[in-house]
N, C-alpha and C positions, 0 to 999 in steps of 0.2 A: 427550569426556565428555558423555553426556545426563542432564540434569535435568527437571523436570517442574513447570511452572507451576501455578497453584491450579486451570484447567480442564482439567490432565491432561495438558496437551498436551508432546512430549518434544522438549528444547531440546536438540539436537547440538553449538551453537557456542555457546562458549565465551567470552563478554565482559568485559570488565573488573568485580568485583567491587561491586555498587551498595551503597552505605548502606541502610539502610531508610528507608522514605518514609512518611508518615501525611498527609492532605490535611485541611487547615484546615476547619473543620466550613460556613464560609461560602466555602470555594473558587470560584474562580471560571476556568472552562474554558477560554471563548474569552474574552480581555482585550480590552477595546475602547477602553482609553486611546491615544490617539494618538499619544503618545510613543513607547510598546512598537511599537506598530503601525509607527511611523517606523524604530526600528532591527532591526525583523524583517526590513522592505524590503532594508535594506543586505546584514542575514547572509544572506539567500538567493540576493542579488544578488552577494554574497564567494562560495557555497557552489557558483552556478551558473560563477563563473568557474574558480574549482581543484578541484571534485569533478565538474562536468558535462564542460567542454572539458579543464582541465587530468589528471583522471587519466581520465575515461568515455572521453571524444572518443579519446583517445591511447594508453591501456593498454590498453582494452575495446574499442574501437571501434563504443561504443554508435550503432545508425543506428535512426532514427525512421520506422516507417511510420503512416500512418492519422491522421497531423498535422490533417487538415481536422475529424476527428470532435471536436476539441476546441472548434467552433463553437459546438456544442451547450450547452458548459457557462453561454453568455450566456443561453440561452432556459429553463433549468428546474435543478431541483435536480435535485445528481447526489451520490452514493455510488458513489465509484469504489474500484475491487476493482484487486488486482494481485495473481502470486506472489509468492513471497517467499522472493529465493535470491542475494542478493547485500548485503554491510549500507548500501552505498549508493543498493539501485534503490528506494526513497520517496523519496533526496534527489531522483534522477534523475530523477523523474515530477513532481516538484515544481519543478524548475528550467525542462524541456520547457515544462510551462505558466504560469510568471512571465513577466507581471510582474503574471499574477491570483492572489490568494492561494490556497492551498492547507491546509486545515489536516490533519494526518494522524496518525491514533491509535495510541498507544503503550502500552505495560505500566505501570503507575502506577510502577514499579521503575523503570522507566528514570531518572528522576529524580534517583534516589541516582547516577548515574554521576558520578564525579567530571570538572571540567568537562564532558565533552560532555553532561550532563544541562541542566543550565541552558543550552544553546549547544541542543539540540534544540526545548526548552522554547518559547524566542525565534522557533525559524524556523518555527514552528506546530505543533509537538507536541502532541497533548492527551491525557492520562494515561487511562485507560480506569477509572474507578472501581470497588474494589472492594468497596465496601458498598452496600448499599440505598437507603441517603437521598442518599450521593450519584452513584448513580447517577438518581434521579429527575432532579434537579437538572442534570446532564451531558444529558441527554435534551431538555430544556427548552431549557438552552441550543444545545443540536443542531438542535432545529427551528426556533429563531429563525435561527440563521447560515445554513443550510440555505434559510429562506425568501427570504433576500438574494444567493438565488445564490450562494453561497461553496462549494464543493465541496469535500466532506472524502473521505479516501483512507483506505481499510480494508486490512488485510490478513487475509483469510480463514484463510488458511494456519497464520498467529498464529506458527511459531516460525520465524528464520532455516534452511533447507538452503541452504547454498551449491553451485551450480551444479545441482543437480537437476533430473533428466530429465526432465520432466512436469509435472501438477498433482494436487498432494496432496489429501487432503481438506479439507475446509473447514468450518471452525466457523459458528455461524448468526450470529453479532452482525453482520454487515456487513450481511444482508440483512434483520435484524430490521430493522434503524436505516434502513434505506431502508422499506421496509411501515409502522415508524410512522410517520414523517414523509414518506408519501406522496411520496418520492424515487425517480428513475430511477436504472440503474445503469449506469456506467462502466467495463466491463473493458479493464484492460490485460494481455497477456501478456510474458513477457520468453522468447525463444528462443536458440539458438546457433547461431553461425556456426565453422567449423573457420578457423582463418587460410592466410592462401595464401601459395603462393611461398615464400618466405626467412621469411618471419613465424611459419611455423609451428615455425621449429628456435628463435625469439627469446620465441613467446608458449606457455607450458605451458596454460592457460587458453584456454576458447572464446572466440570475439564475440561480443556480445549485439546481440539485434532489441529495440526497443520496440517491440511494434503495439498501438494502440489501436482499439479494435473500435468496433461501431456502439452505438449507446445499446441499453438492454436494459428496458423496464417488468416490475417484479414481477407475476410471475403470481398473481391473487387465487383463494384455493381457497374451500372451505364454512368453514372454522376458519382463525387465524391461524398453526395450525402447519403444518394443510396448504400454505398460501400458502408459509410459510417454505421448507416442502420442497422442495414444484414449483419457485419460484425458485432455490433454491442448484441444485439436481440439476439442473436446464436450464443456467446461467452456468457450472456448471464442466465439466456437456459441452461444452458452446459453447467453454470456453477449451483443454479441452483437446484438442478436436478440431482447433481452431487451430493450440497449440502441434505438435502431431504432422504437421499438414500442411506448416509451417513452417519447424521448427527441423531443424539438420544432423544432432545429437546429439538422439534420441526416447527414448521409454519403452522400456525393455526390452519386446521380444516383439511390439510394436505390429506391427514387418512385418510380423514371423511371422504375427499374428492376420489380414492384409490388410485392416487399417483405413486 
């Protein structure tokens, strides 16, 4: 079944039915009470033991390359980008790099999910506002967390494709939100691997690569949409020239073309 978010964008998968959500007119994005803060540690520290090792490690046979480029996230602000083709690869990029926080932006909907709203919410979720004042207000608090080094994870792509071949196109808020607050950017790719031997009559499903690529600075144009463009249009050749070089299963035609 496809549906269609308020940016058009067309959702293939199908999730649990959300309540509606409306955001407190004084909401507040990133929580900084310490307490929340203490049992965020834990759920991500639960999420990386049974969603990273217990089913990535074991089902997926998620394998990590390009581990050392996570160095970077001590020394500057980063807006890290991923595809988006699995409902667990945000937990999975988020587990990689704990025991540093991560926080990673979602549909303001997600919230109505029963349970797993509040359970996303906790491990660093942050609703993506859909009105104006509070999106000023999410921006604000974006470049304060942002200043303290805290790296938030976008997804460009914006709707789940489970296992898809490529790199879709990509909406511009991820790389607005790095050009305003004067953020690098982070890609990670997710690729596939075909399983070997016996594995392949046991797994219907690829194996997944994480690669984490080299840091990326926003390309500044004459306008701030030019900026916006050069950068997306460069990160997602860059990613998908990766992903094509990389993964077992490519984009239709890619041979063909001898890219």
């Amino acid at each position: 079944m496809q549906t269609n978010d308020q940016n058009g964008v067309e959702h293939d998968y199908k999730t649990i039915e959300a309540k509606p959500v409306k955001l407190k007119k004084d909401y507040v994005f990133f929580i900084q009470n310490p307490l929340f803060k203490m049992v965020s540690f834990f759920v991500v520290l639960l999420m990386k033991v049974l969603l990273y090792f217990g089913y990535g490690k074991l089902f997926r046979h998620v394998k990590v390359h390009g581990k050392k480029n996570l160095k970077y996230l001590k020394k500057d602000r980063f807006v890290l980008i991923s595809n988006h083709m699995h409902v667990f690869d945000a937990v999975w990029i988020g587990t990689v790099i704990f025991p540093k926080k991560l926080y990673v932006t979602m549909l303001q909907s997600n919230l109505g999910l029963p349970l797993m709203g509040p359970i996303l919410r906790v491990a660093g979720g942050i609703p993506i506002p859909e009105t104006k004042d509070h999106m000023v207000r999410f921006l604000g608090e974006l470049k304060t967390e942002l200043s303290k080094k805290t790296p938030v994870l976008v997804m460009p792509e914006a709707a789940i494709k489970p296992y898809h071949a490529g790199i879709r196109k990509f909406l511009s808020g991820a790389f607005r939100f790095a050009i305003d607050t004067d953020s690098k950017i982070l890609p990670i790719v997710y690729t596939y691997r075909k399983p070997r031997s016996i594995f392949k009559f046991l797994f219907r499903k690829p194996w997944l690569d994480m690669h984490i690529l080299e840091p990326v600075e926003p390309i500044i144009g004459e306008t701030k949409q030019q900026s916006l463009t050069l950068t997306k249009d460069y990160v997602h050749k860059l990613m998908s020239e990766h992903f094509n070089t990389h993964s077992e299963i490519k984009e239709e035609g890619y041979e063909k073309a001898g890219s």
